[in-house]
GUTI-71995 format. One line per field, with one value per residue: residue in three letters; x, y, z of N, C-alpha, C in turn. Coordinates in nm, 2 decimals. Example, Ala and Ser with C-alpha at 12.3 -4.5 7.8 and 13.67 -1.06 7.14 Angstrom:
REM GUTI-71995
vomar	(ALA|SER)
n.east	(1.32|1.28)
n.north	(-0.57|-0.22)
n.up	(0.78|0.71)
ca.east	(1.23|1.37)
ca.north	(-0.45|-0.11)
ca.up	(0.78|0.71)
c.east	(1.32|1.29)
c.north	(-0.33|0.00)
c.up	(0.78|0.79)
This chain:
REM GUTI-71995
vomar	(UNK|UNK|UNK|UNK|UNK|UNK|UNK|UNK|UNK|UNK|UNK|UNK|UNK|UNK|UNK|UNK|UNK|UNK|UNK|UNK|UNK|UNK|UNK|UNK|UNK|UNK|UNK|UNK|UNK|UNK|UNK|UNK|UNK|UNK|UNK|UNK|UNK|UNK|UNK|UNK|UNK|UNK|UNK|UNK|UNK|UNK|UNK|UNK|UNK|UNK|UNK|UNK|UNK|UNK|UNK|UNK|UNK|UNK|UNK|UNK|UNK|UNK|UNK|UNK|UNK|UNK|UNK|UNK|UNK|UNK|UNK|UNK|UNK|UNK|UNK|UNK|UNK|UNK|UNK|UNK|UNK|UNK|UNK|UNK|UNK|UNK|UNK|UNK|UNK|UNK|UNK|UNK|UNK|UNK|UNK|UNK|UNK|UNK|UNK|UNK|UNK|UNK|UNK|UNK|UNK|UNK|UNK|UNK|UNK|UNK|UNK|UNK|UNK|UNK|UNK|UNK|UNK|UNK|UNK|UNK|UNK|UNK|UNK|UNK|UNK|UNK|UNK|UNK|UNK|UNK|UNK|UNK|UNK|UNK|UNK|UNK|UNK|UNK|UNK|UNK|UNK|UNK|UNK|UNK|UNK|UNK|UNK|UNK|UNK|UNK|UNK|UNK|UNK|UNK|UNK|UNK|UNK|UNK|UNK|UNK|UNK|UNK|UNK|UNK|UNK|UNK|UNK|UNK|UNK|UNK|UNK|UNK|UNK|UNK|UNK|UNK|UNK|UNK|UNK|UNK|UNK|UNK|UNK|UNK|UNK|UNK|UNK|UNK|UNK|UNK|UNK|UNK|UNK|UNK|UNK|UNK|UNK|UNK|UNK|UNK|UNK|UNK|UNK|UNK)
n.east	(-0.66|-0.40|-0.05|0.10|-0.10|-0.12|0.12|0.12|-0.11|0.02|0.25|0.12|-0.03|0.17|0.32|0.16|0.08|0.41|0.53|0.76|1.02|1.14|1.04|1.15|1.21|1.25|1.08|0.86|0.80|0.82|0.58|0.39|0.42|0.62|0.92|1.19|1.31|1.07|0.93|1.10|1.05|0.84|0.80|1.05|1.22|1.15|1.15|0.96|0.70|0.67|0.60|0.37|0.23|0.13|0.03|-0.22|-0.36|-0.38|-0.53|-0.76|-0.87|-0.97|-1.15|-1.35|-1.41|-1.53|-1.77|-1.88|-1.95|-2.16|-2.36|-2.39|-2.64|-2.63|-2.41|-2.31|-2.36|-2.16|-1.92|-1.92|-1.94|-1.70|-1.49|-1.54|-1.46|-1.19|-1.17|-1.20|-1.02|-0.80|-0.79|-0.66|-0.41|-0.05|0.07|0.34|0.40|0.34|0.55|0.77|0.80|0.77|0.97|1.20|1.16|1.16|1.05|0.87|0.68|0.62|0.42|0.19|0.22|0.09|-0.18|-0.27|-0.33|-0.48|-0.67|-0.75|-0.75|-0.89|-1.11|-1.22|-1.25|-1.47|-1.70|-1.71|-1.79|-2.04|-2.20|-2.24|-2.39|-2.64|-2.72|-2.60|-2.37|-2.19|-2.18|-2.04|-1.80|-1.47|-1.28|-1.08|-0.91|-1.02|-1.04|-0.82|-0.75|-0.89|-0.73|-0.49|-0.58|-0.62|-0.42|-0.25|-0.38|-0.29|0.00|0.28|0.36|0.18|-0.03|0.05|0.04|0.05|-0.08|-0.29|-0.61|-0.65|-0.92|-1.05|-0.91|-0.98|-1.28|-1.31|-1.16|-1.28|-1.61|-1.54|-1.48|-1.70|-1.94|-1.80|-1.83|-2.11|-2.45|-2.67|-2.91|-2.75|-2.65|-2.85|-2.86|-2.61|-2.67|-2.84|-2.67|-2.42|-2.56|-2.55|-2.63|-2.79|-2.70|-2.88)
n.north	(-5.38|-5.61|-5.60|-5.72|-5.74|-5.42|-5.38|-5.54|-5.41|-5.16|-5.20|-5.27|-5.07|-4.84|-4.98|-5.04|-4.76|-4.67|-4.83|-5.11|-5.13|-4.85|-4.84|-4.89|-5.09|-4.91|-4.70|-4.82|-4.88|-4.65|-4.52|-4.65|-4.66|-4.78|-4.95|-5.07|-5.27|-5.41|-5.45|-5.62|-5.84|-5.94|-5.95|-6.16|-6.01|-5.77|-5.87|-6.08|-5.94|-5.82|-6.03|-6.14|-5.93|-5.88|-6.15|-6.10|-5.93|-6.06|-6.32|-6.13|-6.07|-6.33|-6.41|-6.18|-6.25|-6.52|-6.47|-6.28|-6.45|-6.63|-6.45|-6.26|-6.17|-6.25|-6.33|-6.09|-5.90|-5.99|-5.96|-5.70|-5.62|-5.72|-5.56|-5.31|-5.37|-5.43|-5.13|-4.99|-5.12|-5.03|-4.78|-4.75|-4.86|-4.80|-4.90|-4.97|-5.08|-5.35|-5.39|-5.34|-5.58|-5.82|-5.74|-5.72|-5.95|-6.18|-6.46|-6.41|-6.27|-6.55|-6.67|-6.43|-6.54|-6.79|-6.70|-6.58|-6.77|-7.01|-6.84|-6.54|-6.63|-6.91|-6.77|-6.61|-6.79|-6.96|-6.73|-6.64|-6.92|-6.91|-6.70|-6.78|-6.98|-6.85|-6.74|-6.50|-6.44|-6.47|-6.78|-6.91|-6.86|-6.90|-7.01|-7.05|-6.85|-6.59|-6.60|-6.58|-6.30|-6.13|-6.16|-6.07|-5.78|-5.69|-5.67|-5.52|-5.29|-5.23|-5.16|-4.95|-4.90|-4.90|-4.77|-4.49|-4.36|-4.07|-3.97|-4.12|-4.24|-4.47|-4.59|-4.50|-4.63|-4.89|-4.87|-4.87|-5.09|-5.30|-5.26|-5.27|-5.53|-5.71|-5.60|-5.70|-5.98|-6.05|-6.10|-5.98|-5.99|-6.01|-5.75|-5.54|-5.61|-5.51|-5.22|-5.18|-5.20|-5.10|-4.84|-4.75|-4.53|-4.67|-4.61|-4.49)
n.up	(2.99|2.94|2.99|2.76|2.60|2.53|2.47|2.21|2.02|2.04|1.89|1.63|1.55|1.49|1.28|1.11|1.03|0.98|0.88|0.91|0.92|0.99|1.24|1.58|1.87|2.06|2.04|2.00|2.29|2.40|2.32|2.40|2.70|2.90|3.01|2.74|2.87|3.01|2.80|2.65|2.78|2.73|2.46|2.21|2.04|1.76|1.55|1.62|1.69|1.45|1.32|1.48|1.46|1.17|1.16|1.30|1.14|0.92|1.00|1.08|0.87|0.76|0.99|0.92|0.64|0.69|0.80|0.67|0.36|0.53|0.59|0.38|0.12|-0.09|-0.42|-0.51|-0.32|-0.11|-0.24|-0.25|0.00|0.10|-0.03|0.10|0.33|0.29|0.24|0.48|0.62|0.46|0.53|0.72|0.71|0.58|0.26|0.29|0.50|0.41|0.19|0.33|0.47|0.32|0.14|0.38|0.56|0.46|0.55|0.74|0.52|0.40|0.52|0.43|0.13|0.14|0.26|0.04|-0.13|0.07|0.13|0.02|-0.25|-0.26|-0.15|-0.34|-0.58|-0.44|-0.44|-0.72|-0.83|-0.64|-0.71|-1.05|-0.94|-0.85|-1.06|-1.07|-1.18|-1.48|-1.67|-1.82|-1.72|-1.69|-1.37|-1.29|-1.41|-1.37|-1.12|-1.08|-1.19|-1.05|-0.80|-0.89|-0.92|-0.65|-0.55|-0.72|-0.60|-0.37|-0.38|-0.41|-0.60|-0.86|-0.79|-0.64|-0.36|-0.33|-0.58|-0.61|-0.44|-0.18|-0.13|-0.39|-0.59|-0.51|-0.55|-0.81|-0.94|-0.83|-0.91|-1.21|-1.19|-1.11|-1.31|-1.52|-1.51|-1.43|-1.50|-1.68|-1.47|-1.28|-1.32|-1.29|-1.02|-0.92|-1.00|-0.75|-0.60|-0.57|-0.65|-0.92|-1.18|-1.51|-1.78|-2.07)
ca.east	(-0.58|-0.27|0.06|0.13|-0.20|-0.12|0.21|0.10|-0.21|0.08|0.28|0.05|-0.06|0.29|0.38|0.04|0.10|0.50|0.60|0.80|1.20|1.15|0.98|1.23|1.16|1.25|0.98|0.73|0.84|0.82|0.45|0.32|0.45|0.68|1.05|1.23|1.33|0.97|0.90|1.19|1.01|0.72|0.85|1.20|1.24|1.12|1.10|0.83|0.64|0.60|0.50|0.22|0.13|0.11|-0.07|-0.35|-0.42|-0.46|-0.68|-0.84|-0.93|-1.03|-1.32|-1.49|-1.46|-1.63|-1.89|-1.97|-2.02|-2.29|-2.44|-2.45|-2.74|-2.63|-2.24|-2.29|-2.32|-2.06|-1.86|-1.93|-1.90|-1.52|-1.43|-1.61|-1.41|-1.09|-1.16|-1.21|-0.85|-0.70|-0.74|-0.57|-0.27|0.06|0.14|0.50|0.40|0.38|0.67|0.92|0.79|0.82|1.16|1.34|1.18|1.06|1.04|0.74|0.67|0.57|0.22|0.15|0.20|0.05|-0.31|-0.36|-0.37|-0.56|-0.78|-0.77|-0.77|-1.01|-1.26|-1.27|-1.34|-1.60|-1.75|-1.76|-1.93|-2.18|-2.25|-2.27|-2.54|-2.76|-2.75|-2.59|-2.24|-2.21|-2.21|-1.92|-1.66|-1.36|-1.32|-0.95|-0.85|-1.10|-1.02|-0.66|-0.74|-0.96|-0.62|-0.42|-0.64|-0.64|-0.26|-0.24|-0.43|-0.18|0.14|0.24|0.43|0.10|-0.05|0.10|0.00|0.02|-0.17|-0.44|-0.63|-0.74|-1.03|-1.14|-0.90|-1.03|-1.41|-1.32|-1.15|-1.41|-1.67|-1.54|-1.47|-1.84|-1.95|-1.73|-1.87|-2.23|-2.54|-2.80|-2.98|-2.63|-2.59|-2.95|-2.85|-2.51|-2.64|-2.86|-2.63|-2.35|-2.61|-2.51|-2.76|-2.77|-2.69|-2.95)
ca.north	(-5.44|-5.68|-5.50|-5.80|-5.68|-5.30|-5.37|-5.57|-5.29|-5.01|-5.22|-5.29|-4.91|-4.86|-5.02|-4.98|-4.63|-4.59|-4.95|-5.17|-5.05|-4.77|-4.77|-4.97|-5.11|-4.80|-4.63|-4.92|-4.90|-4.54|-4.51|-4.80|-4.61|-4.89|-4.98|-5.13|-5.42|-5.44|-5.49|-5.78|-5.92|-6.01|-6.02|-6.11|-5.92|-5.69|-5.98|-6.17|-5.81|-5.83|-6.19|-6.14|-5.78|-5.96|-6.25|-6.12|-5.87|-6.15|-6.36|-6.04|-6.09|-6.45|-6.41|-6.14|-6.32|-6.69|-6.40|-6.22|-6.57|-6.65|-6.34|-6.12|-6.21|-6.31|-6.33|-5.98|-5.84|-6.05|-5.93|-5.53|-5.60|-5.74|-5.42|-5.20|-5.39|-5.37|-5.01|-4.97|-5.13|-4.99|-4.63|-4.72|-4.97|-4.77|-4.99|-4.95|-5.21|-5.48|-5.40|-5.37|-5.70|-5.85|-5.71|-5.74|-6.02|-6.30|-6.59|-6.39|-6.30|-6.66|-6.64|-6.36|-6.63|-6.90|-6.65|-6.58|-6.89|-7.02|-6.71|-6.51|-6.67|-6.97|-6.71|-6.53|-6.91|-6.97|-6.62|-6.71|-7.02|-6.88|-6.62|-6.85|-7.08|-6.78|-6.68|-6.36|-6.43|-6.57|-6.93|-6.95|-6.77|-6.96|-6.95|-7.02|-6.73|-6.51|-6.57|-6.52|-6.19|-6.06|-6.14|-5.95|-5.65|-5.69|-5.68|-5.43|-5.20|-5.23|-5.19|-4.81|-4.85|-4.94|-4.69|-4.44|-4.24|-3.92|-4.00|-4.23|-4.24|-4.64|-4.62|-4.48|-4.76|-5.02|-4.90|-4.87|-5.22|-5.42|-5.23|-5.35|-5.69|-5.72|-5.60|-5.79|-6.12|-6.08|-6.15|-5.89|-6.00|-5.94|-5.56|-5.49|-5.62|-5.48|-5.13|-5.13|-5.18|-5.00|-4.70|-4.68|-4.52|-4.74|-4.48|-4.51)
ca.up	(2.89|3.01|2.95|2.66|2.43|2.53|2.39|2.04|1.98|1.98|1.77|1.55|1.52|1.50|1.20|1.03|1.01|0.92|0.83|1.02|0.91|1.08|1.41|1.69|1.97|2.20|2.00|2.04|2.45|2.46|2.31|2.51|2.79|2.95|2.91|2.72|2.95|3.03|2.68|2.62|2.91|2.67|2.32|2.25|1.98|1.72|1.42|1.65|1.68|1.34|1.27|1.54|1.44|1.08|1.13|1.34|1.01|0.81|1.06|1.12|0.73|0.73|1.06|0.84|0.51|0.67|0.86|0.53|0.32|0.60|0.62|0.26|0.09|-0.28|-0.41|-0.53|-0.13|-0.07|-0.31|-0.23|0.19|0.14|-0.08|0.20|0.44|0.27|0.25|0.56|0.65|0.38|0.52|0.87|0.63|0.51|0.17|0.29|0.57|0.33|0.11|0.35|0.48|0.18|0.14|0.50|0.66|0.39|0.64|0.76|0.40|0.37|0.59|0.31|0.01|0.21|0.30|-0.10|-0.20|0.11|0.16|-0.10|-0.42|-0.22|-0.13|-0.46|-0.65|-0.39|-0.45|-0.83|-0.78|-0.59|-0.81|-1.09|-0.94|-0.81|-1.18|-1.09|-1.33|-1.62|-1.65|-1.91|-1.63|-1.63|-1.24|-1.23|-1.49|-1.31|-0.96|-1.10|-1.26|-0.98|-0.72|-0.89|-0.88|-0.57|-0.51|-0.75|-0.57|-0.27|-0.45|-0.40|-0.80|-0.98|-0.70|-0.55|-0.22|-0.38|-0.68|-0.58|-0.32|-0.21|-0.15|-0.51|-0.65|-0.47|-0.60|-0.95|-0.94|-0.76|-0.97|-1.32|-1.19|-1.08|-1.39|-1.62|-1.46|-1.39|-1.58|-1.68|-1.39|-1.17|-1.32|-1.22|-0.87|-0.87|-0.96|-0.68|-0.45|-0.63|-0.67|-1.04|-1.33|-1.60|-1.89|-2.17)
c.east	(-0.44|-0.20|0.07|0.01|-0.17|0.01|0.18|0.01|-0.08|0.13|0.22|-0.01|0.06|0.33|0.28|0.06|0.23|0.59|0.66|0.97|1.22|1.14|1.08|1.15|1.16|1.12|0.90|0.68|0.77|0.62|0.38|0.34|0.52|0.81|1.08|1.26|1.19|0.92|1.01|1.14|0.89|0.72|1.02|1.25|1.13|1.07|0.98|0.73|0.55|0.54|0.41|0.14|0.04|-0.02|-0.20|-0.44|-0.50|-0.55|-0.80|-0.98|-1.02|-1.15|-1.36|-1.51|-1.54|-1.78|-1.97|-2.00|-2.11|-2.40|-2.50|-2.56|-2.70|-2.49|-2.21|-2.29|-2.23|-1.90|-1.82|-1.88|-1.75|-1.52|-1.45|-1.51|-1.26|-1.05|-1.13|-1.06|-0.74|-0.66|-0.66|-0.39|-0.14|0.10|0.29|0.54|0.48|0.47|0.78|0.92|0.83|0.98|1.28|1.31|1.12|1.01|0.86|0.63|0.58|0.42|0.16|0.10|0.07|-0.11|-0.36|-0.42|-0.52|-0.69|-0.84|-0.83|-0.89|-1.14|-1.33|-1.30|-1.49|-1.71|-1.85|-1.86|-2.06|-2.29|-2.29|-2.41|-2.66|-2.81|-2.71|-2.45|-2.28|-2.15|-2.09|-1.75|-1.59|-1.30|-1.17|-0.86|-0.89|-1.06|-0.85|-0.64|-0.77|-0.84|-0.54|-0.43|-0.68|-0.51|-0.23|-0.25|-0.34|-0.09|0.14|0.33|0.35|0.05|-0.03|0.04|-0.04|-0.05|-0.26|-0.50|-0.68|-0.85|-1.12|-1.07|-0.98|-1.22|-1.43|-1.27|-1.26|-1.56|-1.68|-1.50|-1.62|-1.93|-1.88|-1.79|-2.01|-2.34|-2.61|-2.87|-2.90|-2.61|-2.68|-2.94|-2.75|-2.56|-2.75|-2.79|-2.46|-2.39|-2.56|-2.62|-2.72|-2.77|-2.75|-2.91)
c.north	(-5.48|-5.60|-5.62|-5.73|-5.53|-5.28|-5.40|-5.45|-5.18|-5.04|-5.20|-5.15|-4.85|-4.87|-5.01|-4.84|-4.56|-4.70|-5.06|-5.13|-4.97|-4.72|-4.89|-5.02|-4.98|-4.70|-4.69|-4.86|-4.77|-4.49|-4.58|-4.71|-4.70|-4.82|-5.04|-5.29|-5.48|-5.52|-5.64|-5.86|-6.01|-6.05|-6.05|-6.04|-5.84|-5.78|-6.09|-6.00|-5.81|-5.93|-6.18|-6.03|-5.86|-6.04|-6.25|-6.01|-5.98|-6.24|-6.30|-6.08|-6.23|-6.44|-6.30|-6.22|-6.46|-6.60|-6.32|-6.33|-6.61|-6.59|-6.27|-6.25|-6.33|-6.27|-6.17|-5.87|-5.89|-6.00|-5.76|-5.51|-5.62|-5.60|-5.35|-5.22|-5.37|-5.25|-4.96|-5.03|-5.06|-4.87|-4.64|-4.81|-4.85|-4.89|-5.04|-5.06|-5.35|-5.46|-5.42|-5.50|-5.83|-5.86|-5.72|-5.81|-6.11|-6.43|-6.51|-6.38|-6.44|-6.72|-6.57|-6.47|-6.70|-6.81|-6.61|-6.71|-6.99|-6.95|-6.71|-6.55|-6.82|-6.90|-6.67|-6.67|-6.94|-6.85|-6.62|-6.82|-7.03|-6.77|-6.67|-6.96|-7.01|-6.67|-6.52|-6.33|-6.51|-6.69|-6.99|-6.93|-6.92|-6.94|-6.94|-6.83|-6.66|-6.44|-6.51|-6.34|-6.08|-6.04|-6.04|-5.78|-5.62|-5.62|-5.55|-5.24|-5.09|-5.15|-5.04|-4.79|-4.85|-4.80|-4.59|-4.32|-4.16|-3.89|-4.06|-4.22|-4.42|-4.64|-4.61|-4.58|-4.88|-5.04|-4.90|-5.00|-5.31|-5.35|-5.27|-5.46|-5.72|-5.71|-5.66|-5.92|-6.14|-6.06|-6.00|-5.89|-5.95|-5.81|-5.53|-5.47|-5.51|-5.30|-5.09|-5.10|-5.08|-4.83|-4.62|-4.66|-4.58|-4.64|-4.58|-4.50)
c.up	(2.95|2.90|2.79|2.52|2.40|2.43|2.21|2.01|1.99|1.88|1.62|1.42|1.45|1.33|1.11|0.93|0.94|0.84|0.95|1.01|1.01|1.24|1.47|1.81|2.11|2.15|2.03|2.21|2.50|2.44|2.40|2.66|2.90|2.87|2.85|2.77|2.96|2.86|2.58|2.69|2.82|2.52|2.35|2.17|1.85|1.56|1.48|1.70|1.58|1.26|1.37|1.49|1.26|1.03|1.21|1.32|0.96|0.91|1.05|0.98|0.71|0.85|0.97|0.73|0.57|0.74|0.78|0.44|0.39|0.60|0.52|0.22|-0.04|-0.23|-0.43|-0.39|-0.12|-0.05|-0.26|-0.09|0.20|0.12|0.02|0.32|0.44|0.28|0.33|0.61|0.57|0.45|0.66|0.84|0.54|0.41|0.24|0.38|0.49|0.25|0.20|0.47|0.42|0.13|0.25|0.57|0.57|0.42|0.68|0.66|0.35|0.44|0.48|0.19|0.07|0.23|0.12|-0.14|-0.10|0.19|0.04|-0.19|-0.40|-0.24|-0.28|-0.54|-0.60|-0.42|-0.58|-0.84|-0.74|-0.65|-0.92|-1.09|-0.89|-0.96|-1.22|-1.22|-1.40|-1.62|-1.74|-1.83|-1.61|-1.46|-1.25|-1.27|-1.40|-1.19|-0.96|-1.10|-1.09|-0.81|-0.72|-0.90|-0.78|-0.49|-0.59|-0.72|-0.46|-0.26|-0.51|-0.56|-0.87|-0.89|-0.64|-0.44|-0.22|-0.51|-0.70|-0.46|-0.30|-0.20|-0.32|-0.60|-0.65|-0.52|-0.74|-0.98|-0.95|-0.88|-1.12|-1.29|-1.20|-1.25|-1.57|-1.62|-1.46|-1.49|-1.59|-1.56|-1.23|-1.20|-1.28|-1.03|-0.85|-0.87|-0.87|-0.56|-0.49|-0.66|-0.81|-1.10|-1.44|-1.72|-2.07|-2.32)
């Protein structure tokens, strides 16, 4: 690994784990096992750290989402493999990242806005859609409202004030979420699916 990737991968880790306020560049330097100078040598500072560490999260996000639309079977896999995949990020993501992103650098902030609308809140329409014509949702779903609703339960999930740390765990947010979205939306034919793959008993 060239010193330049060895560097972003600590960052990355780095800031994952405590946020980005807190950790410096001599802490970056010192984990990486390099100096300082060495490490000016390749970024120039600590606000392009975090717009790369950033934006090659949310890429990260966009190749699985166009690789899971190719691949799940129906929108209801689709739908279950994000959550699975979020989960799976969620448990190595400190919320605290994205807040004090949010809050002390909003120039970068603006890749965030900019990936709901053309991620996000895209995928989740298309998701609908597809659900809809494989008969798995219901045929009356307003997609915009929907895809709206189902964003913000998404963001919600995040967001350590609806959330918090010490009283939730994400992963069991993120399956009780995604779970009554799925079921709010899907057909008789979609809850049969969904609780195969959700492994729910249909209570008699």
């Amino acid at each position: 690994m060239v010193v330049r990737e060895r560097i972003m991968d600590t960052a990355q880790k780095m800031f994952r784990s405590y946020g980005v306020k807190g950790v410096t560049m001599f802490d970056i330097a010192r984990d990486c096992g390099i100096s300082k100078k060495t490490l000016y040598e390749h970024f120039q500072d600590k606000q392009e750290l975090i717009s790369e560490a950033l934006r090659e999260l949310l890429n990260d996000h966009v190749r699985f989402a166009e690789k899971n639309n190719s691949e799940a079977a129906d929108a209801i896999e689709e739908l279950i493999k994000q959550m699975q995949f979020i989960r799976t990020k969620a448990r190595t993501l400190n919320p605290v990242m994205l807040f004090e992103i949010e809050k002390y650098h909003p120039d970068t902030w603006k890749e965030v806005e900019l990936f709901r609308n053309d991620c996000i809140l895209y995928g989740i329409k298309e998701n609908l859609k597809r659900g809809m014509s494989e008969g798995l949702y219901r045929k009356n779903l307003d997609i915009d409202i929907v895809a709206r609703m189902r964003q913000l339960q998404l963001e919600a999930a995040f967001d350590p004030i609806h959330y918090p740390a010490d009283q939730y765990e994400m992963n069991k947010v993120m399956d009780e979420v995604t779970t009554h979205f799925i079921l709010g939306v899907a057909t008789l034919q979609g809850h049969q699916l969904a609780y195969q793959y959700l492994q729910i008993k249909e209570e008699v």
